[in-house]
Structure formats: C-alpha cells, structure tokens
One Martini backbone bead per residue (centre of mass of N, CA, C, O) as a GRO file, in nm:
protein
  455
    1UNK     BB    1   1.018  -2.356   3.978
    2UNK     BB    2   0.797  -2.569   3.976
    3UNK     BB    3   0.476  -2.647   3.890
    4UNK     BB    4   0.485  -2.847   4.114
    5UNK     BB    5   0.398  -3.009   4.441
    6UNK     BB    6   0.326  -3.284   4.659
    7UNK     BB    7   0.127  -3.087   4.916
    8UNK     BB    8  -0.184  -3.161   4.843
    9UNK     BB    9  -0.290  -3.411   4.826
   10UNK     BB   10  -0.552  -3.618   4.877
   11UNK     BB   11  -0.514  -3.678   5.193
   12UNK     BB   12  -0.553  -3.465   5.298
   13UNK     BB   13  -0.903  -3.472   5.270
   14UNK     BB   14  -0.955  -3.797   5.370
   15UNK     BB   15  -0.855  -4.001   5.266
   16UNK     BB   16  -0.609  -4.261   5.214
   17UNK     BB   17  -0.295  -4.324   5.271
   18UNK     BB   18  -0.031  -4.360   5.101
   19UNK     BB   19   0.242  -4.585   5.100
   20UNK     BB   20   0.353  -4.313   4.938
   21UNK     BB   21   0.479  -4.095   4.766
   22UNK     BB   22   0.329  -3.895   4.575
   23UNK     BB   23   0.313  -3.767   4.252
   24UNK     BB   24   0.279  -3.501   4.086
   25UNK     BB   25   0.082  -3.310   3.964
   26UNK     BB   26  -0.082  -3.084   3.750
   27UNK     BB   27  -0.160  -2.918   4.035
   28UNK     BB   28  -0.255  -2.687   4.245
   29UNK     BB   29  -0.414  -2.629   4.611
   30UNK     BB   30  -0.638  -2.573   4.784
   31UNK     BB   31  -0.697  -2.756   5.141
   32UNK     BB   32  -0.976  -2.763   5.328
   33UNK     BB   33  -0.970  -2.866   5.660
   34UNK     BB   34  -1.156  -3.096   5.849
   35UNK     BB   35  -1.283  -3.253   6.145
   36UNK     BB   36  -1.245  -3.529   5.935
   37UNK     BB   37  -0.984  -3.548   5.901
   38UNK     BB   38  -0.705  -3.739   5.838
   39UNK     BB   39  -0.402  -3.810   5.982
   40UNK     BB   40  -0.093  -3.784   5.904
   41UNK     BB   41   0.194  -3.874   5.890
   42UNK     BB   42   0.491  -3.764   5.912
   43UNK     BB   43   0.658  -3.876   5.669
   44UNK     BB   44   0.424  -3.783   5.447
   45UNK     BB   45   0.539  -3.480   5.505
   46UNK     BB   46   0.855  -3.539   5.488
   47UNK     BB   47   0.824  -3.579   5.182
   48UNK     BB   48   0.683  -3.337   5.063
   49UNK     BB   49   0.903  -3.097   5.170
   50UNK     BB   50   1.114  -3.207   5.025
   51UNK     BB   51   0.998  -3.176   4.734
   52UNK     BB   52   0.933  -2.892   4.735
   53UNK     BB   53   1.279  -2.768   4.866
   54UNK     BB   54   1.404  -2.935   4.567
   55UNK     BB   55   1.449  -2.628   4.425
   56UNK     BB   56   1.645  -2.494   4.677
   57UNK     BB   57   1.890  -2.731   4.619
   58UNK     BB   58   2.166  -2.656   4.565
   59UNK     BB   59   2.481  -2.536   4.466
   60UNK     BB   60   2.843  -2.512   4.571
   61UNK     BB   61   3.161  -2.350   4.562
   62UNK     BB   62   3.404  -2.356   4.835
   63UNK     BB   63   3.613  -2.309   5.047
   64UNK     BB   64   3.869  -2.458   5.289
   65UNK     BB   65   3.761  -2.286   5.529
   66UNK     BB   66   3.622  -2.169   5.824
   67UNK     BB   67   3.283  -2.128   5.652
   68UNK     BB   68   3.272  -2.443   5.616
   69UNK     BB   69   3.164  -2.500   5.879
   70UNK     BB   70   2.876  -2.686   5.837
   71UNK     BB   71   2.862  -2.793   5.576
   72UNK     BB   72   2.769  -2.952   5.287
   73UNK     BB   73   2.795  -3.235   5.100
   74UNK     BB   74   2.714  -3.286   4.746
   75UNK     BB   75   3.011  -3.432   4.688
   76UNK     BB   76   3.237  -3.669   4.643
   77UNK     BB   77   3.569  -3.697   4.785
   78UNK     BB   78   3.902  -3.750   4.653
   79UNK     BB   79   4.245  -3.811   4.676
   80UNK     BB   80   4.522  -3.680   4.550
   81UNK     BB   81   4.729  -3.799   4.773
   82UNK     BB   82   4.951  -3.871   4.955
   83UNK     BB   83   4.918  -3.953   5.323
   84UNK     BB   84   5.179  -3.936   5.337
   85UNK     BB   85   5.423  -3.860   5.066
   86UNK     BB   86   5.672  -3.973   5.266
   87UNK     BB   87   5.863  -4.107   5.434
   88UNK     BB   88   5.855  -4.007   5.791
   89UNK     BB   89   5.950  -3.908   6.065
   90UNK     BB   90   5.829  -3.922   6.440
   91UNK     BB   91   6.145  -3.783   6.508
   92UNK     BB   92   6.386  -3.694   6.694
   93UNK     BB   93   6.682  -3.778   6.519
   94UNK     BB   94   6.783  -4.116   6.375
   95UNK     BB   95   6.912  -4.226   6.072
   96UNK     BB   96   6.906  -4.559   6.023
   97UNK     BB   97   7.014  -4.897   5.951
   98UNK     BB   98   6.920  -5.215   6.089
   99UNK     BB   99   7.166  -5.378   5.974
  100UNK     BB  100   7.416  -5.157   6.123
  101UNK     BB  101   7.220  -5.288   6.412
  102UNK     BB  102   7.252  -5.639   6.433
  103UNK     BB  103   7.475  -5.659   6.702
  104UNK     BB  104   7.316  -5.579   6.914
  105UNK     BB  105   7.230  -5.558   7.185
  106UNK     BB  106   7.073  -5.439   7.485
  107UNK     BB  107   7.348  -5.295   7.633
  108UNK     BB  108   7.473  -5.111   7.406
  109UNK     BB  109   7.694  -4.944   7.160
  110UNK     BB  110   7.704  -4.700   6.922
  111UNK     BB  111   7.919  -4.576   6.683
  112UNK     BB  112   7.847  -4.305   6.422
  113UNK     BB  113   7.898  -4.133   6.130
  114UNK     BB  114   7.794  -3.813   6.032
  115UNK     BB  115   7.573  -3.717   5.847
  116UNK     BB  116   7.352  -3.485   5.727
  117UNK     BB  117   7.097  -3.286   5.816
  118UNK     BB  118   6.734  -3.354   5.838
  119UNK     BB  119   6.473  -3.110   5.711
  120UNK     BB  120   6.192  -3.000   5.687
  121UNK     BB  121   6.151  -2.966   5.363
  122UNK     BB  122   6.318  -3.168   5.195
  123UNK     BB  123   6.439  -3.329   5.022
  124UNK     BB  124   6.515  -3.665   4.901
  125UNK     BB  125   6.772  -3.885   5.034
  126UNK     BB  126   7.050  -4.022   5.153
  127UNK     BB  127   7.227  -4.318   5.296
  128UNK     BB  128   7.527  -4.409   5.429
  129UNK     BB  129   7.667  -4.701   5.478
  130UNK     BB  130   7.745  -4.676   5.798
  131UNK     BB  131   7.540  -4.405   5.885
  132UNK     BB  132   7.417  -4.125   6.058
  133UNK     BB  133   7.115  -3.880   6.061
  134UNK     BB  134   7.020  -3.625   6.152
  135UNK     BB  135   6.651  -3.597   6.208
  136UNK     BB  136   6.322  -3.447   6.159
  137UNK     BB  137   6.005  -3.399   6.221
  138UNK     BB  138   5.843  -3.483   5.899
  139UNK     BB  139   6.103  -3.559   5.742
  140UNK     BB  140   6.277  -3.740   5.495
  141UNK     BB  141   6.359  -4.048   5.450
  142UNK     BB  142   6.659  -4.200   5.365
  143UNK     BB  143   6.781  -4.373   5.152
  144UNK     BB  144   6.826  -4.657   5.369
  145UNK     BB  145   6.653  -4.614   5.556
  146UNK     BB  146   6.482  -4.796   5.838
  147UNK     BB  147   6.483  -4.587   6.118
  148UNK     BB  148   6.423  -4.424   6.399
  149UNK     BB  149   6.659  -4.293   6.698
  150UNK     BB  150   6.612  -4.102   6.929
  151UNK     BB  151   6.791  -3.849   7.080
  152UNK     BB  152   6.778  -4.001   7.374
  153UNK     BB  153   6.924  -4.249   7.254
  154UNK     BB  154   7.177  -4.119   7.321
  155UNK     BB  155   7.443  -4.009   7.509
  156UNK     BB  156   7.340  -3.678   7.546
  157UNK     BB  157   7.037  -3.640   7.440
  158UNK     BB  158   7.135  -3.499   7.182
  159UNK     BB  159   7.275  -3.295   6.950
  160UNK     BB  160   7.515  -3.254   6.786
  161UNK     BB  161   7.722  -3.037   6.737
  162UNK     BB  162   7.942  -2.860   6.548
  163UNK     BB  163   8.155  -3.086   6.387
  164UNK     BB  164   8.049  -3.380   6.471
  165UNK     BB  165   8.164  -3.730   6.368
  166UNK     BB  166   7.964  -3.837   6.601
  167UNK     BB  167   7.743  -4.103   6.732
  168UNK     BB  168   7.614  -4.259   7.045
  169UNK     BB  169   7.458  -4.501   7.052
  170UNK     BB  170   7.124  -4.616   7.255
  171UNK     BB  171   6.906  -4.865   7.136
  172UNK     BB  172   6.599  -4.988   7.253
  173UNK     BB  173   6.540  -5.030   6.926
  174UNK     BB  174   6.582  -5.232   6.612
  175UNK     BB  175   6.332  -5.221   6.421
  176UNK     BB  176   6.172  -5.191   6.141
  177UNK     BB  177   6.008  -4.862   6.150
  178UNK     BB  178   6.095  -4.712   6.395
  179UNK     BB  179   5.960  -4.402   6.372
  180UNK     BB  180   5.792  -4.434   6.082
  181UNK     BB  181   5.601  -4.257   5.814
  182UNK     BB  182   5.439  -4.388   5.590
  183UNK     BB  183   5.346  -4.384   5.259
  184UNK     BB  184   4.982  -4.349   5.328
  185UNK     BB  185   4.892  -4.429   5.621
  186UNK     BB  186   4.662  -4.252   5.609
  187UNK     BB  187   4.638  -4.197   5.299
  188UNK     BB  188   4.494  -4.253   4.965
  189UNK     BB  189   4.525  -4.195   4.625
  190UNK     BB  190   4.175  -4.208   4.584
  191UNK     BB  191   4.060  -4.194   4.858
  192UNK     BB  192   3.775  -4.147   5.024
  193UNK     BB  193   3.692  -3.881   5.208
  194UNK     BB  194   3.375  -3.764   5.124
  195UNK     BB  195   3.065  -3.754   5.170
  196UNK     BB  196   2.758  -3.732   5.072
  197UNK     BB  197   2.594  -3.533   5.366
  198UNK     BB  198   2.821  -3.458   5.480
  199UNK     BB  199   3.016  -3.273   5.707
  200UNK     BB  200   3.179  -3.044   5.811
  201UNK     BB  201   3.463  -3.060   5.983
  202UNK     BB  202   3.730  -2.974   6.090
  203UNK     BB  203   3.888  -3.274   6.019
  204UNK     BB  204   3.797  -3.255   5.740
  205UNK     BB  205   3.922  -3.012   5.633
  206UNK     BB  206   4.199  -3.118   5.727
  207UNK     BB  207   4.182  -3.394   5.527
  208UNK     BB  208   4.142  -3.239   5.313
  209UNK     BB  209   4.403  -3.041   5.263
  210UNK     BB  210   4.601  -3.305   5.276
  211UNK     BB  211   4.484  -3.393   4.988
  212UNK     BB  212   4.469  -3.163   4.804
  213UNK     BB  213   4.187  -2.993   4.911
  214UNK     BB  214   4.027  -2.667   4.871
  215UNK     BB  215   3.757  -2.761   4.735
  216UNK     BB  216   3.386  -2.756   4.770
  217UNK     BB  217   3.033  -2.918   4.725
  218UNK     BB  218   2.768  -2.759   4.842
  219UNK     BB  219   2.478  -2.686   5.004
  220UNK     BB  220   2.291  -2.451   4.932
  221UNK     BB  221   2.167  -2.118   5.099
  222UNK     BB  222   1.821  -2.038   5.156
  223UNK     BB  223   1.656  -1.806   5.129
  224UNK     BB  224   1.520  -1.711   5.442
  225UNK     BB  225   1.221  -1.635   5.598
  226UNK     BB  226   1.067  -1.523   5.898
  227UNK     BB  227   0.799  -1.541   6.077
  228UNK     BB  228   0.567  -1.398   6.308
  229UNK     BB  229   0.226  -1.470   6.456
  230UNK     BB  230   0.061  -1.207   6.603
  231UNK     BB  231  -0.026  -0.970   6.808
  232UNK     BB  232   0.083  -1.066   7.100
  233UNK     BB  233   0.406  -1.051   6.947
  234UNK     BB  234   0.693  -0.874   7.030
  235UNK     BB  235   0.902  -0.825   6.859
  236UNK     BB  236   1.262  -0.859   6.890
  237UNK     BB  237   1.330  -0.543   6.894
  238UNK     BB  238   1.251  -0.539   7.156
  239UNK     BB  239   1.282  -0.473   7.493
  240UNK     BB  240   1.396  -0.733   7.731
  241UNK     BB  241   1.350  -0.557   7.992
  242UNK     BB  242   1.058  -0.498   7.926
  243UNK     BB  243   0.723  -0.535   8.059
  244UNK     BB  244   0.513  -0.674   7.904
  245UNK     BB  245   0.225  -0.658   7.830
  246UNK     BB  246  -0.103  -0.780   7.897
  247UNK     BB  247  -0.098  -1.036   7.654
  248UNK     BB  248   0.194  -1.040   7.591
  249UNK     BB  249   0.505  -1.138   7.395
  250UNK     BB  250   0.816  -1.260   7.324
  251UNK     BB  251   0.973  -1.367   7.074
  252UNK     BB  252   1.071  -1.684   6.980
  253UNK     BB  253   1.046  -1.781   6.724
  254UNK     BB  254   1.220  -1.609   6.544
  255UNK     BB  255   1.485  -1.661   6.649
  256UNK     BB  256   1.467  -1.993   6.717
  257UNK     BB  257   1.423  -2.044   6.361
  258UNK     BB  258   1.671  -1.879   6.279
  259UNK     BB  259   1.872  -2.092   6.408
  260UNK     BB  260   1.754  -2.361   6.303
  261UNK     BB  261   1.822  -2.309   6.013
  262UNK     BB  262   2.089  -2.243   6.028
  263UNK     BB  263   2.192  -2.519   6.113
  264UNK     BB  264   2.039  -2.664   5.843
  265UNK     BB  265   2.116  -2.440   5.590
  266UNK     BB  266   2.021  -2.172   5.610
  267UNK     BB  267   1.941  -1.809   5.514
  268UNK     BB  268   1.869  -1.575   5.717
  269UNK     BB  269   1.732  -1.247   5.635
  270UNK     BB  270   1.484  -1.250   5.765
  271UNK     BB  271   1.276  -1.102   6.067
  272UNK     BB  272   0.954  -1.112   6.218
  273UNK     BB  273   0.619  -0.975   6.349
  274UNK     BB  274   0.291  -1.021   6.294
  275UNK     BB  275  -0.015  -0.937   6.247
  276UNK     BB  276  -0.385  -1.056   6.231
  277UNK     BB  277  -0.328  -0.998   5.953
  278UNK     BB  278  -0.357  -1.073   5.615
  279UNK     BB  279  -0.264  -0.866   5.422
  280UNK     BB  280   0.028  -0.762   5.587
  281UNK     BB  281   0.126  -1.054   5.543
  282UNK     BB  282   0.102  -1.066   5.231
  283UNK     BB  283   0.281  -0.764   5.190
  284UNK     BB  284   0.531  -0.858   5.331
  285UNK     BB  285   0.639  -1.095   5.190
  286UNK     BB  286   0.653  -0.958   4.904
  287UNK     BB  287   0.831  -0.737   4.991
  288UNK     BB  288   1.042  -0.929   5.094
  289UNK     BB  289   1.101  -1.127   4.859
  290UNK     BB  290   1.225  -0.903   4.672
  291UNK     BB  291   1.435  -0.753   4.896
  292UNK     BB  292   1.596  -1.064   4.916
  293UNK     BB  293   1.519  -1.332   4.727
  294UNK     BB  294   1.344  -1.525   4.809
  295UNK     BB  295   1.336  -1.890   4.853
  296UNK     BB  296   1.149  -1.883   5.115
  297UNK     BB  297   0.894  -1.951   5.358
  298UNK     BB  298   0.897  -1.932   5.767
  299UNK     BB  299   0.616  -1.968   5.966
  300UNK     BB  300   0.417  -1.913   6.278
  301UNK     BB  301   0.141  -1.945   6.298
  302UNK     BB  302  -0.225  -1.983   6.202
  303UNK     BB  303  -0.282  -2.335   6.160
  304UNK     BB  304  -0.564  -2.331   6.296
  305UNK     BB  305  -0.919  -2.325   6.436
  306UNK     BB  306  -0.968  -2.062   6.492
  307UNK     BB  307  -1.037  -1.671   6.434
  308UNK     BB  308  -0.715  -1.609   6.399
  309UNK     BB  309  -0.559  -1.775   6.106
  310UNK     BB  310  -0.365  -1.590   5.893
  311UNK     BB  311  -0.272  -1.808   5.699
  312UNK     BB  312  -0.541  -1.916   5.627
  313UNK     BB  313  -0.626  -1.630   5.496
  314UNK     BB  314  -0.432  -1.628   5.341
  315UNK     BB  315  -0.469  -1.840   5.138
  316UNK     BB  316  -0.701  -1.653   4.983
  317UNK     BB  317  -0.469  -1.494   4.844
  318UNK     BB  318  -0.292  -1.406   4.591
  319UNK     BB  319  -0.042  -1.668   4.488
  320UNK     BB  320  -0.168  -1.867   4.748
  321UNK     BB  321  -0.068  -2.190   4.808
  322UNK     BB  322  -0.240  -2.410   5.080
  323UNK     BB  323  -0.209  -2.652   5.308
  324UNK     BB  324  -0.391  -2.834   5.564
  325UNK     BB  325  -0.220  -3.046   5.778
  326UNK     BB  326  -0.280  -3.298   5.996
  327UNK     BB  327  -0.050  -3.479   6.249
  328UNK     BB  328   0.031  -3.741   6.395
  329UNK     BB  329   0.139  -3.527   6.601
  330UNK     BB  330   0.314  -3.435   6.968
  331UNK     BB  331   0.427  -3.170   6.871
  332UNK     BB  332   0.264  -3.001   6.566
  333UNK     BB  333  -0.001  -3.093   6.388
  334UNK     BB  334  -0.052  -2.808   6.276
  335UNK     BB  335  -0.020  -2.713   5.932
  336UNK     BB  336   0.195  -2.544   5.675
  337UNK     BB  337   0.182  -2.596   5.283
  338UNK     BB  338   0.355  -2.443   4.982
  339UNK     BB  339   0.302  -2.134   4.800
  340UNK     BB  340   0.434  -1.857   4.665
  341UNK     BB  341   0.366  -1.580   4.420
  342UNK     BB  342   0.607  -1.376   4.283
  343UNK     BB  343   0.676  -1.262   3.985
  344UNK     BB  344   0.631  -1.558   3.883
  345UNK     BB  345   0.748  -1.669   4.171
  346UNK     BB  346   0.767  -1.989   4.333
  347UNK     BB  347   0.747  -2.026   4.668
  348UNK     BB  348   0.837  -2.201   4.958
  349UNK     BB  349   0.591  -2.296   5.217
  350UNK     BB  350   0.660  -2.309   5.625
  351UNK     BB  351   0.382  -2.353   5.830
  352UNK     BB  352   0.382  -2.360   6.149
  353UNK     BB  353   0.305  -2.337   6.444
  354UNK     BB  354   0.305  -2.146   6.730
  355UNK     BB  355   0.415  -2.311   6.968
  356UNK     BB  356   0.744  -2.331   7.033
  357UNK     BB  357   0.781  -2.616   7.044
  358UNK     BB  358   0.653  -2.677   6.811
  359UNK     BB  359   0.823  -2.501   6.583
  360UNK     BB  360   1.098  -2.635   6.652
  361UNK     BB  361   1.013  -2.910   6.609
  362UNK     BB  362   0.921  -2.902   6.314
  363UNK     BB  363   1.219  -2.801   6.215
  364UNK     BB  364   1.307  -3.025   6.294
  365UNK     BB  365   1.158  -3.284   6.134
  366UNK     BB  366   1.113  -3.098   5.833
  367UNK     BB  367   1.337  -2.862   5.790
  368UNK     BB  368   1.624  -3.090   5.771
  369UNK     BB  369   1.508  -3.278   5.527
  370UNK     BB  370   1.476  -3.061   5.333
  371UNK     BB  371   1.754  -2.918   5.347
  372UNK     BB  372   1.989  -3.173   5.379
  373UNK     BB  373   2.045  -3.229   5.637
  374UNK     BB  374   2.186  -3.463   5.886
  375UNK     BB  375   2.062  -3.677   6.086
  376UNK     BB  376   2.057  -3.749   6.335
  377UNK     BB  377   2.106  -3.939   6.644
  378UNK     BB  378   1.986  -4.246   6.693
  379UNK     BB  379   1.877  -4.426   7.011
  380UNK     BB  380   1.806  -4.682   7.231
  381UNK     BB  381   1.625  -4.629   7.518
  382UNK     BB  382   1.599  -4.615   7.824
  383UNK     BB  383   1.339  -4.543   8.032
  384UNK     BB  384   1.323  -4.307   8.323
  385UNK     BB  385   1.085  -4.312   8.607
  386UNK     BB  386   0.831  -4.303   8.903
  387UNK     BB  387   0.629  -4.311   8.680
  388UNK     BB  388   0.346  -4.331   8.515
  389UNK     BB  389   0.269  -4.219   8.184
  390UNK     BB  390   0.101  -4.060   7.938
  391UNK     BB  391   0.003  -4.116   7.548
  392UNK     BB  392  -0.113  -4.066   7.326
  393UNK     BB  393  -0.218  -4.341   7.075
  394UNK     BB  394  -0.241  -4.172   6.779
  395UNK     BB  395   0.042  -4.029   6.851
  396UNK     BB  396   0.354  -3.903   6.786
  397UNK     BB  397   0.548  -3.849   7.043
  398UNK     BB  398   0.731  -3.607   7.214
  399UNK     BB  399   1.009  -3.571   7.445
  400UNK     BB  400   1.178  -3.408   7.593
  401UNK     BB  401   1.509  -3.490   7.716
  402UNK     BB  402   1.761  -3.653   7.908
  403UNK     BB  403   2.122  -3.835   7.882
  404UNK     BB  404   2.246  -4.017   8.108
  405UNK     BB  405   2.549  -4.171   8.211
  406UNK     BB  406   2.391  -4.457   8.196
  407UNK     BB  407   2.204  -4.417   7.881
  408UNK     BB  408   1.971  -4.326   7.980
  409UNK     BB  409   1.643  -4.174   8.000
  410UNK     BB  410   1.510  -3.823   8.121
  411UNK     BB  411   1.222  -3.616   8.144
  412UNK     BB  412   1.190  -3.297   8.034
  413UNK     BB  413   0.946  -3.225   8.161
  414UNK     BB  414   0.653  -3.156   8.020
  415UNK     BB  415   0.440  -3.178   7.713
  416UNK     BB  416   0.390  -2.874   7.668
  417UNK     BB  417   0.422  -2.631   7.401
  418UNK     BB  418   0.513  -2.403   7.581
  419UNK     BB  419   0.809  -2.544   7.729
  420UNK     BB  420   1.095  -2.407   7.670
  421UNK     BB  421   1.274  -2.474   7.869
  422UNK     BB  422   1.322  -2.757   7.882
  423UNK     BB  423   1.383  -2.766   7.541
  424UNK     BB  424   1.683  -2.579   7.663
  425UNK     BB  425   1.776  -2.852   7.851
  426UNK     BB  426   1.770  -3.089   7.623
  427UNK     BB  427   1.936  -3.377   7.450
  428UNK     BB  428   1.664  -3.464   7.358
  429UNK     BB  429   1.410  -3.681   7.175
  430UNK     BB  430   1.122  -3.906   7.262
  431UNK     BB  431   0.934  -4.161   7.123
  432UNK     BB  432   0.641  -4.197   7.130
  433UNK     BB  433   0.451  -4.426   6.951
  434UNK     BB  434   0.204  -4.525   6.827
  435UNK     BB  435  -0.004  -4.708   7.081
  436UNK     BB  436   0.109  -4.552   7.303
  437UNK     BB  437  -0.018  -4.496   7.660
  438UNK     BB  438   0.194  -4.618   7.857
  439UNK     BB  439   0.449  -4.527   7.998
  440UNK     BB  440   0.759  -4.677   8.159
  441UNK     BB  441   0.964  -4.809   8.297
  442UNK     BB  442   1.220  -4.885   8.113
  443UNK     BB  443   1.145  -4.849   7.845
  444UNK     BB  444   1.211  -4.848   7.490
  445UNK     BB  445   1.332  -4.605   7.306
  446UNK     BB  446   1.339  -4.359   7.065
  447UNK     BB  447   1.688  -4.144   7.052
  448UNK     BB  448   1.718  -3.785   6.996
  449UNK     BB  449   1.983  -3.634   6.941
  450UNK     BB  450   2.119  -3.302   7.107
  451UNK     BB  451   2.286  -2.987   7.106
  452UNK     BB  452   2.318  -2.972   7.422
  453UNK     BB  453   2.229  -2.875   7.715
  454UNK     BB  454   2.168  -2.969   8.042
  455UNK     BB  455   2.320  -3.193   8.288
   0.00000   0.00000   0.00000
C-alpha cells in the first residue's frame, strides 16, 4: 500500500473543490464533515477512489480459456500470425485456374481430368494446368489455381466417385478469387487485437486464439471483503422463506454488492452483516483481512448523520482512516472512504450508504472505474414523461429507467433509494444534471446503458 492518498483532501472539510485531483499529501487524516461543508462532485470522488484502489490493481497472465470471459485486458496484443494463414477454399468444391475456363460462355460446360483431392489440413500443393482438384472447406488452395468452383456446380452435384478421371463442370461464374479465402483477409501479423481496458469477450477469445495467442495479461482480482452494517440486518444466510420479525429485513446489499463489485472485477472472498457495534465491526474486518488477505474492504450502510453510524464509529478506533464526504449526488450522497490498517498493511476502504439503491448505485459508479472496469455505454435518449416530474437542483440525480424500442427511455419507478425492485426491472440509468429543477417530456438526457432489465 502506498503511504498516501488523496481520499482526505481538505475541500471536503468545506474548502472549495480543486480544479482537478488534487496529490497525496504526506499523511492521511480523519475529517469529520459537519452540516455546512461543501458538497463534493462526483467526479472528484470517483478520481478519489481511482487513486486509493490504484494500489490494488495489478496484473496476472491467465490462459484464453472459458475462465478468462470477463477479464480486463491490462495490455495490448498483437496478431502472431496471419489469419487464415494460406489461401484456402470457402467451399466444398472444385480448384481450378481461371485461364482454363476463359472460353466458357454462359450456357457452356466443361469437363476437366480430375488432380489429388485436397483436405483440410494439408500441406500446400500445386495445381496442373487445364485440371480441376477437388478440394475441401478450409483446405489450401494449390498454387496455380486461383477460383474454387462448388460442388453443386458439377454435373451431378457431388463429389465424383473412387476413379474418376474427370468431372464436368457449368460453373455460375468464373472470376478470380470466387470463394477463396486470401491469406490474412481476417487479421495480419502484427495487426493490434485488442486494446488495453477492452473486456475479454468469447468472440475476442477466438480471434486471440486464431491469431496465435494462448494467454493474456489481464488486471488482477483484489480480494475483497463486503460487509452489509446495521442491526436490523439478518445475514444473508437467514432462510429467504421464513418471515423477518418486525423491524428486521434481508441482506440485499451483502448478495448485491457482491455480485456488482464481482462484474467489476473484484474477487470477493467474505461476506456478512454486523450489527452497530463500532468495536465488532472493527474486529470483524481485522479478522476477516488476515484470514483471507484481503486487500479491499466495501461496507454499505452506517455514513450518514444519525446516532447509530457504526463506520463513522469505526472511525475512531485504532488503524482506521476513513474521511466521510457528501456529494453532490441522489442517490448515494453520504459516502466513506479511506483505509484500514491490519498488521502494518494498509488496506483500501469504500464505505457506501446503506439504502440498497444508494449502496449499489455507490459501486456502479465509483467501485467499476476504481477498480479498472470499462465504463459503461452511455447515450442521449429523449425522455418520455406523462408529466413534469421534480429534481434536486443543487444534486445529479440518477434515476433507473427502460430503454424503449423506439430509442427514448422512460423511468422505472419512484426516486427513492429504497426502490429496489425498480432497480432490478431497470436497463439504464438516466442522468438528470445538477442545474436541472423540473423533467419535461422530451427533455434529452445522458442515458447510462445497464445489462439485463425487464422488457
């Protein structure tokens, strides 16, 4: 871990934001925010969360096998080879020198004394002048032949039998090159393959391997810790059949953050909930980062200003550094961010609200650009509204929405941060900007494309 970073910054102890990020100083610190410091941009924390986490990202080489969909590329690579590596037929059929059938009319026909049959996976061979080879999908076409005419273009249709010295050929057409596959026509040798932050695609997979590369170096999986706080909590191993008591509710945040941060890229080893006890959860973390090595830890829940706030609690005890800013953001405002301190090793905390919309909000933009994810696909769609709706003016508002077929989007469910089901049926997430006080129909906005939703 680094000795710094820039997770403390004083404007957020209420100075005015920097221009840009600002550098590590040369200590961190706690800053308790009180209700007069400055809201903080977005931006400004998700650059934030990049530096504490650039400690965390590092790199392996894994083989481009199934395991490997989803990795990030951490370098770029370049074709070994050429791809397809020789000339070779796109059909099953007949190679042939178009010299040999320039007298052929429209109507015409041709018999040809039959050379060797080439199968795929064949040395490269020649072609005798005025004879037809028949040759297979993907063989190598033999020097001197330049056209490969299909099977269905013979006189029978087919290949001819054992013995045959000749085939009759009424070829559609005879120009050079018809259904032949030149070498390098997909990829040449040395041609950029894929780019550094691309994702690891099953189609990318097979043009690495066609290309002559078997692995990849891709950005390693920080392990990773997920803690859901709050008493009213009950583990996610609570039996889902059995109904909470009163005051109590299921874990959505320790399953959800763990399946968002595990799309982004982490590895997460643990999951729990603790009740608002600041000294369990302090010795919770220390135990679990020792017994699994972790070298993150993402809690939900406890960083707002009420009076049982277990992180900002933690705060206080030994080896936790954590600053709590707010930003200018709904949902998602209260934040915490720092690092914990487990025998001499300073591990990266992201502390999240606890309200599941907040929470998973929270890692879709600040935990995937932190931990090297590629960002999302974003576009201005029209909204489609039935009436004007409010928006903070002073906050960027997100706002879960469907992506209609006819390109606009329309927002699914209410604003508030406990909204989950919204969440869950939503495919996007629309940007309402700071500035902007009332929605309108029509209004054009930036539109957070997200994967999966309900139609």
């Amino acid at each position: 871990m680094p000795a710094t970073h820039p997770s403390c910054a004083p404007y957020w102890a209420g100075a005015d934001p920097p221009a840009r990020p600002r550098p590590a100083s040369t200590r961190t610190r706690r800053v308790h925010v009180t209700s007069q410091t400055r809201r903080v941009p977005l931006e400004d924390h998700v650059a934030d969360a990049v530096a504490l986490l650039g400690a965390v990202r590092g790199t392996e080489v894994i083989a481009l096998a199934g395991r490997a969909v989803g990795r990030v590329a951490a370098s770029p690579l370049r074709a070994l080879v050429d791809v397809p590596g020789v000339d070779n037929s796109q059909m099953d059929g007949f190679a042939v020198a178009s010299t040999d059938l320039a007298d052929l009319g429209a109507e015409s026909v041709l018999d040809l004394p039959l050379g060797p049959t080439i199968a795929a996976g064949d040395a490269p061979s020649a072609l005798a002048g005025g004879t037809a080879r028949p040759i297979m999908t993907g063989a190598p076409l033999p020097d001197g032949a330049d056209l490969v005419i299909p099977v269905e273009e013979s006189a029978d249709g087919r290949f001819p039998g054992p013995g045959a010295a000749a085939v009759r050929l009424a070829p559609g057409a005879v120009t050079p090159g018809r259904f032949v596959r030149r070498r390098g026509s997909d990829t040449r040798r040395g041609d950029s393959i894929l780019r550094e932050g691309r994702v690891l695609t099953p189609p990318r997979i097979a043009h690495l391997a066609a290309c002559g590369l078997r692995e990849a170096e891709v950005l390693a999986r920080p392990r990773t810790l997920v803690l859901s706080t709050g008493s009213e909590v009950l583990p996610a191993a609570t039996g889902a059949t059995a109904e909470p008591a009163p005051g109590t509710l299921f874990d959505a945040n320790g399953p959800g953050l763990a399946a968002a941060l595990a799309e982004a890229g982490a590895e997460v080893v643990h999951t729990a909930a603790v009740p608002d006890d600041a000294a369990a959860l302090h010795a919770h973390l220390q135990q679990m980062v020792r017994a699994e090595d972790a070298e993150l830890v993402v809690t939900s829940g406890g960083v707002s200003r009420g009076a049982f706030e277990v992180v900002r609690q933690a705060a206080e005890l030994p080896g936790v550094e954590l600053s709590f800013p707010s930003l200018a953001l709904q949902p998602g405002g209260p934040q915490g961010i720092g690092t914990l301190t487990v025998d001499g090793r300073r591990v990266p905390w992201l502390a999240f609200p606890g309200n599941p919309v907040s929470a998973l909000l929270s890692c879709e933009l600040l935990a995937r650009p932190a931990l090297g994810a590629p960002p999302r696909r974003r576009l201005r769609l029209p909204l489609r509204l039935e009436g004007e709706e409010s928006s903070p003016e002073h906050l960027d508002q997100y706002r879960r929405a469907h992506v209609l077929p006819s390109g606009a989007v329309r927002l699914a469910g209410g604003a508030s941060s406990h909204l989950i089901g919204g969440y869950a049926a939503a495919d996007a997430l629309v940007l309402v900007p700071r500035g902007t006080a009332v929605l309108r129909d029509g209004d054009l906005l930036e539109t957070l494309l997200l994967p999966g939703g309900d139609a």
